[in-house]
GUDRENLUM-185215 format. One record per residue: x, y, z of N, C-alpha, C in turn. Coordinates in nm, 4 decimals. Last residue first. Layout:
BEGIN
X	Y	Z	X	Y	Z	X	Y	Z .
...
END
This chain:
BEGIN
-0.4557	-2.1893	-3.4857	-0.3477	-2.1325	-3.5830	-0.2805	-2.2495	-3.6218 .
-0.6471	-2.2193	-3.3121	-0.6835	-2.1745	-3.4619	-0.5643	-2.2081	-3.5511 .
-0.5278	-2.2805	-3.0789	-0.5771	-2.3834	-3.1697	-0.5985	-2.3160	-3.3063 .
-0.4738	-1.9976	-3.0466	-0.3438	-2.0999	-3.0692	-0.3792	-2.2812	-3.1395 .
-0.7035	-1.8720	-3.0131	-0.6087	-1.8551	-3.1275	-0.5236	-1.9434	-3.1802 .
-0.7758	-2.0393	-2.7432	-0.8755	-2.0474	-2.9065	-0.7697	-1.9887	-2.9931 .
-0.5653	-1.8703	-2.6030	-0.5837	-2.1059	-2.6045	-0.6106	-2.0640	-2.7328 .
-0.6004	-1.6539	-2.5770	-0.5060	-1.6853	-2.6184	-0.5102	-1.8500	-2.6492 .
-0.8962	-1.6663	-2.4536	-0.9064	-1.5980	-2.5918	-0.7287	-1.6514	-2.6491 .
-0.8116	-1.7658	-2.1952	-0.8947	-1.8574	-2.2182	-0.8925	-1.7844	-2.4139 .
-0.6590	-1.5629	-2.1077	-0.6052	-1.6475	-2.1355	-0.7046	-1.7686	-2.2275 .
-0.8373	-1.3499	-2.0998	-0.7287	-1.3083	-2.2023	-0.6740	-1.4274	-2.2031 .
-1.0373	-1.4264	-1.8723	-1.1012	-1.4170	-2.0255	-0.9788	-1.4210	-2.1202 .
-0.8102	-1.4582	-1.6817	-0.9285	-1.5766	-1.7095	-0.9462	-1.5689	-1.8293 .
-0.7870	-1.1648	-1.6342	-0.6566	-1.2703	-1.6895	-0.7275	-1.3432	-1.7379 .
-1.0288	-1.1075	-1.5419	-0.9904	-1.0426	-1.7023	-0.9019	-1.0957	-1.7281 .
-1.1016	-1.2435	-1.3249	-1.1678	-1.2483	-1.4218	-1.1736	-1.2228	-1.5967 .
-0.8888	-1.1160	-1.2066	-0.8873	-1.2059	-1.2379	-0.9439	-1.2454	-1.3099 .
-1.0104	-0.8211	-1.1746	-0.9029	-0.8959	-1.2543	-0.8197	-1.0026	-1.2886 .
-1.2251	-0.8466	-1.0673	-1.2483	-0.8119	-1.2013	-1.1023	-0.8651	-1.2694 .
-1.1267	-0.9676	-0.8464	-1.2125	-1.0620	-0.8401	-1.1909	-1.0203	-1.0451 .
-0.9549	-0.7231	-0.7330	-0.9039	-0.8203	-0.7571	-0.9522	-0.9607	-0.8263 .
-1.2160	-0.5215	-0.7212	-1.1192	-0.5173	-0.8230	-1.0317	-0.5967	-0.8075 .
-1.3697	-0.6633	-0.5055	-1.4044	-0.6131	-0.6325	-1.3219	-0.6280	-0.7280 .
-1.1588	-0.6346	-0.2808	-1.1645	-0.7805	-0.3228	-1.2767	-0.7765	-0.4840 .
-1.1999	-0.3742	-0.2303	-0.9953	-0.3828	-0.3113	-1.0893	-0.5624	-0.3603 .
-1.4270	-0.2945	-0.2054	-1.4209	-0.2215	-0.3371	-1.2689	-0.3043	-0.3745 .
-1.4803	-0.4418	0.0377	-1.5895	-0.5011	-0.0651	-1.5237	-0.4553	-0.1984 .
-1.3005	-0.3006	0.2614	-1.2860	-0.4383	0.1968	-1.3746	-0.5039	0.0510 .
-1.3760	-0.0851	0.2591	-1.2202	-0.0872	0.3351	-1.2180	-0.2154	0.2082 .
-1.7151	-0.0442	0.2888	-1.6095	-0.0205	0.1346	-1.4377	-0.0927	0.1752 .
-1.6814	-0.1359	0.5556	-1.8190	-0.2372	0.4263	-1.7004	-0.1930	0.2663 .
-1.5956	0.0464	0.7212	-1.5763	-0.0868	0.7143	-1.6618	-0.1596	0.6278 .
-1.6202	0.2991	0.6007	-1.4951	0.2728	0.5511	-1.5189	0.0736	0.6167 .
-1.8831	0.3139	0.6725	-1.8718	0.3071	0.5160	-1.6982	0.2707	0.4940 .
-1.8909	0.3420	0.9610	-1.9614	0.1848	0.8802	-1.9347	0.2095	0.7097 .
-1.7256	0.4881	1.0067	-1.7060	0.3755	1.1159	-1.7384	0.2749	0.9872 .
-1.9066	0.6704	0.9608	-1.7899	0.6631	0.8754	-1.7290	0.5328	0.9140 .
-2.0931	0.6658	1.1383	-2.1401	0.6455	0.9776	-1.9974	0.6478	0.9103 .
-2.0047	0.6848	1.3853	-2.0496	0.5510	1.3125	-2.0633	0.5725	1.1673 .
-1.9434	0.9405	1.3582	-1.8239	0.8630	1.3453	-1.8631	0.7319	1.3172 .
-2.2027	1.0403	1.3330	-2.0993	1.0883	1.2569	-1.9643	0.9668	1.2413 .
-2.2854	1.0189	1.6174	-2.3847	0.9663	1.4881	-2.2464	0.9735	1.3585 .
-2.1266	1.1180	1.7655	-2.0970	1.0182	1.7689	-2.2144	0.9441	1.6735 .
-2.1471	1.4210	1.7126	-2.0276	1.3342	1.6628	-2.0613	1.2294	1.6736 .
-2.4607	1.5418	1.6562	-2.3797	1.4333	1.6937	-2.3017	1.3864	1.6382 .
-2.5644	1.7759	1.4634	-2.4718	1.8394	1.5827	-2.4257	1.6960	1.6736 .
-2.7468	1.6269	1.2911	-2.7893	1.7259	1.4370	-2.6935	1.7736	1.5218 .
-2.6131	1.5348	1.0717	-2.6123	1.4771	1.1681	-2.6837	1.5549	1.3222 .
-2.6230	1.6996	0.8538	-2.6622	1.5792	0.7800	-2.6777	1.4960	0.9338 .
-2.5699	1.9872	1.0179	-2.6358	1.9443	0.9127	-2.6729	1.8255	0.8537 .
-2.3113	1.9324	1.1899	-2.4572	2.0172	1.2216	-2.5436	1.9771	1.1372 .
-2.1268	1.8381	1.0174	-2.1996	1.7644	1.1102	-2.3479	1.8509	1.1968 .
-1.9717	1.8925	0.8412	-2.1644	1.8959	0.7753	-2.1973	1.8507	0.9348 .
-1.7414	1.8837	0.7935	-1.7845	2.0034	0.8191	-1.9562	1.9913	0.8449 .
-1.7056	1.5861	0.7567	-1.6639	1.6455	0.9016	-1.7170	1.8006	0.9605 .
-1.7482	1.4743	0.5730	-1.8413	1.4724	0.6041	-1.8263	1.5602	0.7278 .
-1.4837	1.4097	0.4311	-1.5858	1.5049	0.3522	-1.7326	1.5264	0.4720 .
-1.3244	1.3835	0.6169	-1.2795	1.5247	0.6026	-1.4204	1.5451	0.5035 .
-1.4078	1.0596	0.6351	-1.4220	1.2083	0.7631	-1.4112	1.3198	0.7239 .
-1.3758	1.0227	0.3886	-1.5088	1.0408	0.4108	-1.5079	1.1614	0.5409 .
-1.0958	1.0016	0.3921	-1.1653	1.0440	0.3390	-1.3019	1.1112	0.3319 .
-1.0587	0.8332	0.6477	-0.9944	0.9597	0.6303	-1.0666	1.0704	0.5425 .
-1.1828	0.5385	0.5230	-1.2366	0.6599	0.6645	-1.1341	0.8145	0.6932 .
-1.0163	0.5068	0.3500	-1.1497	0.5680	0.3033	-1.2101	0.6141	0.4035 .
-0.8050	0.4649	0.4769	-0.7841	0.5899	0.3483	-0.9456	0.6435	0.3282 .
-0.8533	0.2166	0.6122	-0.7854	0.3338	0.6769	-0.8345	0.4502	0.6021 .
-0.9296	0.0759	0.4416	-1.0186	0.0904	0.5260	-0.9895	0.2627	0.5729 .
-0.7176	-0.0184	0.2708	-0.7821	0.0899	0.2372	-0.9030	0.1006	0.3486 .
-0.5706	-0.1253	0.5267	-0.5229	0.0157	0.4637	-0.6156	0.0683	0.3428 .
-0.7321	-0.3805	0.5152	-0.7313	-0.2370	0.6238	-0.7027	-0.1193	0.5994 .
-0.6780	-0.5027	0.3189	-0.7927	-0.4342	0.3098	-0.7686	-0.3191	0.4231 .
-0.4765	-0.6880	0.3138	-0.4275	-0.5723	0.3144	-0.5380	-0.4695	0.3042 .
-0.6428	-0.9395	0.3735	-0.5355	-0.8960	0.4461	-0.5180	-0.7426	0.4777 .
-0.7861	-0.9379	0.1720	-0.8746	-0.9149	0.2933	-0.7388	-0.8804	0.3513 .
-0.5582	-0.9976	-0.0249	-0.6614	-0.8786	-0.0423	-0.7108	-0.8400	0.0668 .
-0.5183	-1.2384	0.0481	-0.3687	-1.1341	0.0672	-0.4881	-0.9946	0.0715 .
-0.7084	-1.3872	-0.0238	-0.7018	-1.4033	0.0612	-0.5863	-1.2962	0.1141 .
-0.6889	-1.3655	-0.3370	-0.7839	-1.3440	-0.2379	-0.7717	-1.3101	-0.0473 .
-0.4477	-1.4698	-0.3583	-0.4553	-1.3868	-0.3568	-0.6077	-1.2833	-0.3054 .
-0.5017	-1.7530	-0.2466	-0.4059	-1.6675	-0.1774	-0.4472	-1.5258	-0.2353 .
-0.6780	-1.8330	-0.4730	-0.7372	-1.7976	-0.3761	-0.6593	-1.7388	-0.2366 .
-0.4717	-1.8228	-0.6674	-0.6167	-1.7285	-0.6740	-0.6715	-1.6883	-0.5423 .
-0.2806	-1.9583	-0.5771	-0.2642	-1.8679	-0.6074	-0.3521	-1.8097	-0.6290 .
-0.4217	-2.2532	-0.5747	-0.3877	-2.1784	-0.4741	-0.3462	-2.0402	-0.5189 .
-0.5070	-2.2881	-0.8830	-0.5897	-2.2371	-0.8193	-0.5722	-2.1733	-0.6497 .
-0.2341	-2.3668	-0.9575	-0.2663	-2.2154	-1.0071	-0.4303	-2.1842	-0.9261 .
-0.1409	-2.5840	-0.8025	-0.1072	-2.4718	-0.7547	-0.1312	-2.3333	-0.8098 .
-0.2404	-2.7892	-0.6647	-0.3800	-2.7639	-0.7289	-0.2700	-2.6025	-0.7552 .
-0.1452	-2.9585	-0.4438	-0.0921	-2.9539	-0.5896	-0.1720	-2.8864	-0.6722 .
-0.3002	-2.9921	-0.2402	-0.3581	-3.0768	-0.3340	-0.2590	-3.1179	-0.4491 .
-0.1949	-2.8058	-0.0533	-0.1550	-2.9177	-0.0303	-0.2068	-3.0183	-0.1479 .
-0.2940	-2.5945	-0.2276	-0.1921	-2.6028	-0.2211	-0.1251	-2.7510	-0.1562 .
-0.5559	-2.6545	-0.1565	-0.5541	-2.6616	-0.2745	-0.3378	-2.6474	-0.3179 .
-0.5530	-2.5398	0.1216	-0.5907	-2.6580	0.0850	-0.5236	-2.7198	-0.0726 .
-0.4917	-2.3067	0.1304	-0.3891	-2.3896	0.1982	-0.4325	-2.5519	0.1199 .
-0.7236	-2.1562	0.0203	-0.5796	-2.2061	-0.0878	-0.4593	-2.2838	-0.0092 .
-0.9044	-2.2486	0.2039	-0.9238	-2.3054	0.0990	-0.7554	-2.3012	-0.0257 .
-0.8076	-2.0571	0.4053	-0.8040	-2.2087	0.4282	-0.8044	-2.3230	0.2858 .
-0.8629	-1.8378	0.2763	-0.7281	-1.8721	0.3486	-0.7175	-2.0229	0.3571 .
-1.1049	-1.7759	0.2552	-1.0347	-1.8064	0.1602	-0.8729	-1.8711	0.1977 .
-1.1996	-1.8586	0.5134	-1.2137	-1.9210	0.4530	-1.1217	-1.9301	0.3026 .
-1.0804	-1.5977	0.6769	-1.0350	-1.7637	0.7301	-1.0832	-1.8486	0.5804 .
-1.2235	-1.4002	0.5155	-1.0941	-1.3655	0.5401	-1.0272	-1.5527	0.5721 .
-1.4567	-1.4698	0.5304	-1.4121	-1.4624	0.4100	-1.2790	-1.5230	0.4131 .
-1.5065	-1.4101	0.8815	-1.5349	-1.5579	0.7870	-1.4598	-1.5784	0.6195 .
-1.4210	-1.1816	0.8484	-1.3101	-1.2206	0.8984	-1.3648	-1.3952	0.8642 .
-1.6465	-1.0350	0.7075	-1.4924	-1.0017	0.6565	-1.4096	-1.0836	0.7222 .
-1.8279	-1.0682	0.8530	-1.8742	-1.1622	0.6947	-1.7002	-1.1192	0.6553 .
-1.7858	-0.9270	1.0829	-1.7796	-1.0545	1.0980	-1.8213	-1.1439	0.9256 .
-1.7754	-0.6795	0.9714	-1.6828	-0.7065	1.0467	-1.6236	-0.8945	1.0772 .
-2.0080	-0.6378	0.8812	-1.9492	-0.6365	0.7714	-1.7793	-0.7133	0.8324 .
-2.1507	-0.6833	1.1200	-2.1999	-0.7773	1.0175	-2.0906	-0.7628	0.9150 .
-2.0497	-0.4024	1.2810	-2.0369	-0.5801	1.3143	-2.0626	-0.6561	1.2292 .
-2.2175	-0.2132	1.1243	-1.9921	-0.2274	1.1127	-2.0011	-0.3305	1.1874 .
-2.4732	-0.2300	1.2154	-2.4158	-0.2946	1.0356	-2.2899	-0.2819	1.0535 .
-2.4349	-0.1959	1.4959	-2.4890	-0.3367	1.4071	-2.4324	-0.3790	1.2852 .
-2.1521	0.0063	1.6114	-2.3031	-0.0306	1.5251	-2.2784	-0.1610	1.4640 .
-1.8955	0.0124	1.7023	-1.9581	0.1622	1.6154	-2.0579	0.0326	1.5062 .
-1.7818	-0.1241	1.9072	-1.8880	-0.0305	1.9525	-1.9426	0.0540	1.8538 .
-1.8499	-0.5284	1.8166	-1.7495	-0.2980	1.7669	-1.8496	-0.2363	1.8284 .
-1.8509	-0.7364	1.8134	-1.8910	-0.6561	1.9354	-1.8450	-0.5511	1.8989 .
-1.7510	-0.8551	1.6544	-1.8624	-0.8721	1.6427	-1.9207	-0.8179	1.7703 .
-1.4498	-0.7817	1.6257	-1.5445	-0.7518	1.5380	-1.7601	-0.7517	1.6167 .
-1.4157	-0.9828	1.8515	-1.3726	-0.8085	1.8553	-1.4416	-0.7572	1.7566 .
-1.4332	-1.2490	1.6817	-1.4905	-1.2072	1.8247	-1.4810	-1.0408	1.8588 .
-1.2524	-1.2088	1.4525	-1.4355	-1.2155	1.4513	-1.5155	-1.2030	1.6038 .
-1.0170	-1.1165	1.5313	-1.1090	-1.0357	1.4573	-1.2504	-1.0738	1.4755 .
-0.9200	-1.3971	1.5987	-0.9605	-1.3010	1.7419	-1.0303	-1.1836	1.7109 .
-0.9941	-1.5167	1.4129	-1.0301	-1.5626	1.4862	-1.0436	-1.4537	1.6073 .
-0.7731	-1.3914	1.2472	-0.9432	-1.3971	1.1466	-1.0224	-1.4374	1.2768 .
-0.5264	-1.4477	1.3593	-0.5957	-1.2731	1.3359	-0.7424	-1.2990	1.3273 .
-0.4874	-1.7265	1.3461	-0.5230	-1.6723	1.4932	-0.5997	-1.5297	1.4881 .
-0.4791	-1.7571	1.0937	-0.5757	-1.7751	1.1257	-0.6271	-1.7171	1.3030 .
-0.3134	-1.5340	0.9787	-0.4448	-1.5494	0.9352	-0.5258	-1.5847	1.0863 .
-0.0199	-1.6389	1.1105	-0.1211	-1.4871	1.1071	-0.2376	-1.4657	1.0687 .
0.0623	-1.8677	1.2019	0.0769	-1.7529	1.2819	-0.0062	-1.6312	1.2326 .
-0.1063	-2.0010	0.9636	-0.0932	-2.0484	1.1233	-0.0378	-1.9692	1.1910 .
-0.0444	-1.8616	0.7361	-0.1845	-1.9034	0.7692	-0.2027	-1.9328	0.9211 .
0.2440	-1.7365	0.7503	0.0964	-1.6472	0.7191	-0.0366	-1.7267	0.7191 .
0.3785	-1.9706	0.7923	0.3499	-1.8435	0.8954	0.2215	-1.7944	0.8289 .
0.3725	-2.1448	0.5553	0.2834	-2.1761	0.6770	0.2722	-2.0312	0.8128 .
0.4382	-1.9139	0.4111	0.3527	-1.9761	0.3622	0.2628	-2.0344	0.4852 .
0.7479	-1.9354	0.4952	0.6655	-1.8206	0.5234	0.5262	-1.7878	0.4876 .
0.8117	-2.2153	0.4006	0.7640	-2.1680	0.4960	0.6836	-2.0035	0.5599 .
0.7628	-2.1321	0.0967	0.6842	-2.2659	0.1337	0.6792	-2.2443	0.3205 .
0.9961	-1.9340	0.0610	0.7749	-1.9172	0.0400	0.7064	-2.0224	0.1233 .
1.1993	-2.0442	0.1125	1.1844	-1.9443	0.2618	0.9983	-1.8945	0.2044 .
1.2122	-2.2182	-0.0894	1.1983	-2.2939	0.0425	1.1585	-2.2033	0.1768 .
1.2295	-2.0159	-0.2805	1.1232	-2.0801	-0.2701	1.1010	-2.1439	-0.1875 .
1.3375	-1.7421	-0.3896	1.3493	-1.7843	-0.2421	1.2252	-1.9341	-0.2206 .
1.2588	-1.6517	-0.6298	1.4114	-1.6610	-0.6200	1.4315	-1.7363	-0.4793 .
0.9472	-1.6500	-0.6526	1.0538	-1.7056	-0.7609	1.2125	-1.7917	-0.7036 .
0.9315	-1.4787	-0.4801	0.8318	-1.6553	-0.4252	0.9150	-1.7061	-0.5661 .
1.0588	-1.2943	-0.5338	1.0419	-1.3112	-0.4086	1.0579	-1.5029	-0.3700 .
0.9040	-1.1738	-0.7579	1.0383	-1.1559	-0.7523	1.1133	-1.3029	-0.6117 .
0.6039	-1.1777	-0.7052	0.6999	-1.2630	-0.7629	0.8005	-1.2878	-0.7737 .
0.4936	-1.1507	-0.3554	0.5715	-1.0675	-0.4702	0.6187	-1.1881	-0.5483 .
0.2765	-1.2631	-0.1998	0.2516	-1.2149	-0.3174	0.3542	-1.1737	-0.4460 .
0.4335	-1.3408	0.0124	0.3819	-1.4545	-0.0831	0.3468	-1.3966	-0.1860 .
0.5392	-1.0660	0.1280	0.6465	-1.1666	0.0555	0.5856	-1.2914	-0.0251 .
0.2581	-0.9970	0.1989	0.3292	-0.9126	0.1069	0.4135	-1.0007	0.0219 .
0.2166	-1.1603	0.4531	0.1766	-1.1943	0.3017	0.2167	-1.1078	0.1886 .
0.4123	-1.1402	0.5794	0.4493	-1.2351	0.5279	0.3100	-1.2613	0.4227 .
0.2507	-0.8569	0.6774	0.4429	-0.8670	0.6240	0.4475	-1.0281	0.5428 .
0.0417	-0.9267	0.7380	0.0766	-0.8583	0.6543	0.2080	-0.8678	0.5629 .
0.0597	-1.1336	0.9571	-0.0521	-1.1787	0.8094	0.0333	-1.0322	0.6678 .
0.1631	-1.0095	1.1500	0.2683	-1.1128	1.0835	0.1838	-1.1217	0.9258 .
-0.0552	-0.8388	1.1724	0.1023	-0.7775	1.1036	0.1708	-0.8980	1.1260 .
-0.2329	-0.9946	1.2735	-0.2041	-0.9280	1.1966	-0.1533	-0.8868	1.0877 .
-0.1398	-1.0558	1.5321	-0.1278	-1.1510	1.4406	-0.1662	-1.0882	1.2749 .
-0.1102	-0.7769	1.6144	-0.0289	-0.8256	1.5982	-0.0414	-0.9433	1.5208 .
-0.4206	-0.7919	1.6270	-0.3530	-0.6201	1.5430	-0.1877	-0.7142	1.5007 .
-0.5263	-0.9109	1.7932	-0.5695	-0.9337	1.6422	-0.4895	-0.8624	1.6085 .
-0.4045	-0.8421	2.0193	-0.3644	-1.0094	1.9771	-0.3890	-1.0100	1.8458 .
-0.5718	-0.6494	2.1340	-0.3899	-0.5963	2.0566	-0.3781	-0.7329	2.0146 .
-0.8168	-0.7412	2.1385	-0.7866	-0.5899	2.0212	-0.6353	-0.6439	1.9612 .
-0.8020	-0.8534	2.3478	-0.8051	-0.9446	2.2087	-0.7794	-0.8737	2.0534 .
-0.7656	-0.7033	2.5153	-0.6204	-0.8187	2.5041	-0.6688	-0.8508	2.3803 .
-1.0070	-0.5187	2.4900	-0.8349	-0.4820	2.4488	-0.7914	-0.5743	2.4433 .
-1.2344	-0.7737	2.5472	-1.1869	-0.6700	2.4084	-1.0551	-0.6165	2.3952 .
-1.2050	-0.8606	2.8186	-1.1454	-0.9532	2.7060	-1.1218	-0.8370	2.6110 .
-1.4471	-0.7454	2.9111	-1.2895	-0.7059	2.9610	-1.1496	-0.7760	2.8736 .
-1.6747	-0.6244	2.8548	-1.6648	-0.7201	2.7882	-1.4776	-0.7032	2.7821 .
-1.8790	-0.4170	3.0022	-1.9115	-0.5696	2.9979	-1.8347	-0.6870	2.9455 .
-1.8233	-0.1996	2.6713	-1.8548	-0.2363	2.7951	-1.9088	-0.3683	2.8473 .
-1.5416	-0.1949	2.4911	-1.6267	-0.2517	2.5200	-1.6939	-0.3013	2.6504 .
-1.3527	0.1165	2.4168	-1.3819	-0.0094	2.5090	-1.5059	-0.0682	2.4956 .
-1.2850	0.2480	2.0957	-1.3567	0.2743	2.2448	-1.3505	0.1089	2.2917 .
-0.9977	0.1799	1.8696	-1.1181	0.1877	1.9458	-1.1914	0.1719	2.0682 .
-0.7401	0.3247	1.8652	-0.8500	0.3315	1.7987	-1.0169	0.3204	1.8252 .
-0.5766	0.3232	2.2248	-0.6395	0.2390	2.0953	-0.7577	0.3313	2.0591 .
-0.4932	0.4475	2.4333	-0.4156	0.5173	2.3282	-0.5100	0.4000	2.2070 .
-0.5966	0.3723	2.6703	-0.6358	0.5110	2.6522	-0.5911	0.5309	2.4744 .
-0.5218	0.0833	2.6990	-0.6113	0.1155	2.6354	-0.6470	0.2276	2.6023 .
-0.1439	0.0252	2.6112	-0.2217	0.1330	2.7102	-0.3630	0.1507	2.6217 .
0.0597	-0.1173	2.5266	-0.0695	-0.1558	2.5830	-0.1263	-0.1095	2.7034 .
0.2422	0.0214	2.3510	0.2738	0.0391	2.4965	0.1625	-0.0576	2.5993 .
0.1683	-0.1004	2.1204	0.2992	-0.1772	2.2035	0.2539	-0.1125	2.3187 .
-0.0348	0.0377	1.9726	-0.0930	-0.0778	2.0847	0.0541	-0.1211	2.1756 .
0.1147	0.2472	1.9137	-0.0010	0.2541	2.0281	-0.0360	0.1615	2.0967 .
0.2491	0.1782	1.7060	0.3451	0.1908	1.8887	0.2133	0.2340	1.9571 .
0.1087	0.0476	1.5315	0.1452	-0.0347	1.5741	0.2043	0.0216	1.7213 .
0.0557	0.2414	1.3133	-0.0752	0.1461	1.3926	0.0163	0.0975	1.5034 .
0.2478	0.3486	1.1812	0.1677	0.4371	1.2299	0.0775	0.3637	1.3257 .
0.3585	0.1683	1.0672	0.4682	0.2555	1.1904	0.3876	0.3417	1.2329 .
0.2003	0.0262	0.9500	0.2820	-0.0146	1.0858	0.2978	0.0625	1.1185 .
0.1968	0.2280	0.6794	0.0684	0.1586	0.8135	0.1455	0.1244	0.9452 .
0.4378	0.2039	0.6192	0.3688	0.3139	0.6591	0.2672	0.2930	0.7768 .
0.4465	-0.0469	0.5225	0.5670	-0.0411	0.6101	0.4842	0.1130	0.6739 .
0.2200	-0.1010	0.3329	0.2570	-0.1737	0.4621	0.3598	-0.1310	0.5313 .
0.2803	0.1062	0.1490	0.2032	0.1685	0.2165	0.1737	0.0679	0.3329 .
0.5644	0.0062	0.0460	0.5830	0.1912	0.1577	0.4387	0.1749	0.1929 .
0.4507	-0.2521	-0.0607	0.5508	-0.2155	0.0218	0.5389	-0.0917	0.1540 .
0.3021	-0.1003	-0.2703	0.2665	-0.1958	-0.1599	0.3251	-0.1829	-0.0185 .
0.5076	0.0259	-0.4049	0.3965	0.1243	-0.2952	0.3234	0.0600	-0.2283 .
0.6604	-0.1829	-0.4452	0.7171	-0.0694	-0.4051	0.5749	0.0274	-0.3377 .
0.4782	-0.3457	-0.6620	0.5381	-0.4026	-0.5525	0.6136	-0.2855	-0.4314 .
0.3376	-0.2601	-0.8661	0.2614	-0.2347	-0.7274	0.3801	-0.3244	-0.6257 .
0.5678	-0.2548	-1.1018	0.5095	-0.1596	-1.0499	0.4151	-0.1221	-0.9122 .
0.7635	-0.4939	-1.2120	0.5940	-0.4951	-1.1194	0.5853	-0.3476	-1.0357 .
0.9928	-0.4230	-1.2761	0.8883	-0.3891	-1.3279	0.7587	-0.4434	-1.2922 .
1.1669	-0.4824	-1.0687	1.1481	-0.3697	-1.0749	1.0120	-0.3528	-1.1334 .
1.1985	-0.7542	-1.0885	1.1033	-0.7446	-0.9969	1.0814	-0.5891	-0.9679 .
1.1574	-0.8836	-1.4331	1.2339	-0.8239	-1.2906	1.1318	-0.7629	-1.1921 .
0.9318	-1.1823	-1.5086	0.9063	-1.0240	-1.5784	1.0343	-0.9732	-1.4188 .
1.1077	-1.4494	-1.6756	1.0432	-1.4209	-1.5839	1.0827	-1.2349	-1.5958 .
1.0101	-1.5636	-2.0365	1.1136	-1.4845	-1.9467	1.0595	-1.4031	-1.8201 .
0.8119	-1.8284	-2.1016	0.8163	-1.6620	-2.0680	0.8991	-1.6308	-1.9606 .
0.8656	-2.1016	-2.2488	0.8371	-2.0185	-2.1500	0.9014	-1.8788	-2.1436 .
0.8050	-2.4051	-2.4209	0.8207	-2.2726	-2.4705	0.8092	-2.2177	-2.2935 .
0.9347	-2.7178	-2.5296	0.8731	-2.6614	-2.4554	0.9105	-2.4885	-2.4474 .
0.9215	-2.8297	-2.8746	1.0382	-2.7760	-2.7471	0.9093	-2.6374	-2.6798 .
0.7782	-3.0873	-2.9684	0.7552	-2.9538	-2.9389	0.8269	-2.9142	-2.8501 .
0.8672	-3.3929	-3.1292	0.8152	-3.3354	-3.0053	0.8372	-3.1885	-3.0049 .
0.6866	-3.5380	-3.4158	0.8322	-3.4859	-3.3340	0.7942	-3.3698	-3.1872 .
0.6273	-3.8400	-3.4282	0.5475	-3.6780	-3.4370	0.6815	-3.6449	-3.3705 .
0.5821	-4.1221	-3.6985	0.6482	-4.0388	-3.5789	0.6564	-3.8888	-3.5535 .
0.3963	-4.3856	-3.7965	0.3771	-4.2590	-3.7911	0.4981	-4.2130	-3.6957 .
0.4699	-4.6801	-3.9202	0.4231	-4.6076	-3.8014	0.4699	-4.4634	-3.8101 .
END
């Protein structure tokens, strides 16, 4: 009878948590955001929110500031699921800060988003992108809770990270309506007849369709590119 000798299991020295390079401006640009979003709604004074009131519809601020705060639990505790350093060294404080970010912050946020969403006073198309962003937003969420209760745990990690993306989409929401305002801000006589409020929808609606379609783009390409580099590392290793 034949005897095969067994293969000492091989693994990759975990990478410090210095050298993840997006963990630190992640970081400063969630801790930034807050301190900039957040003491307007504390005082819960509607004069001081982002956005105009909804007429007919007296629910909108309570549900404004409920989404903003569940929120920022979604933020902060999804930052900590993403970092490796983190979900490595602390694993019983992942597994719960795991259930915070779906049951204190996803899902109540994705829920009071899609109702507030789907009434934005800045236009039809910033409601459709508003409400296909907070269905995404619950679904991918749900689906890596799932797959995590399965044991399924490299496909929860895809779809967490999916799901961390819609999270942190706002801040580029934020950057690209900054952007666009200062490029479009001088033209308003010109591309708009002299209406701000033609003006602010159109930025209204390109930072809410880009905020989110361009960061879940490039998280989708790069997964797609781990996918291909791992699936090309297998075939060598049989080759060899």
């Amino acid at each position: 009878m034949a005897v095969t000798e067994a293969r000492p299991k091989t693994s990759r020295a975990p990478v410090p948590w210095w050298r993840r390079p997006w963990t630190a401006p992640l970081a400063a640009l969630v801790l930034v955001f807050l301190a900039m979003s957040l003491p307007r709604y504390a005082t819960l004074d509607p004069a001081l929110s982002r956005v105009p009131p909804v007429e007919g519809f007296a629910l909108h601020y309570p549900l404004l500031v409920a989404h903003i705060l569940f929120s920022t639990v979604a933020m902060v505790t999804g930052f900590l699921q993403i970092w490796p350093w983190f979900r490595r060294r602390f694993r019983t404080a992942h597994r719960h800060l795991g259930r915070a970010y779906v049951f204190g912050g996803v899902l109540p946020a994705g829920l009071t988003g899609l109702v507030v969403g789907a009434v934005s006073p800045f236009g039809p198309v910033t409601r459709v992108s508003n409400v296909v962003l907070a269905l995404l937003w619950l679904a991918f969420t749900a689906v890596g809770f799932r797959r995590i209760r399965q044991r399924r745990h490299a496909e929860h990690r895809v779809w967490m990270l999916r799901s961390v993306t819609l999270t942190m989409s706002i801040i580029f929401n934020r950057l690209v309506g900054a952007v666009v305002g200062v490029l479009l801000g001088p033209r308003v006589d010109t591309l708009f007849g002299g209406s701000e409020a033609a003006m602010v929808q159109t930025v209204a609606l390109l930072s809410a369709w880009l905020g989110w379609v361009v960061p879940l783009a490039a998280v989708e390409w790069w997964l797609r590119r781990g996918s291909r580099r791992a699936q090309s590392n297998t075939r060598q290793t049989g080759r060899a």
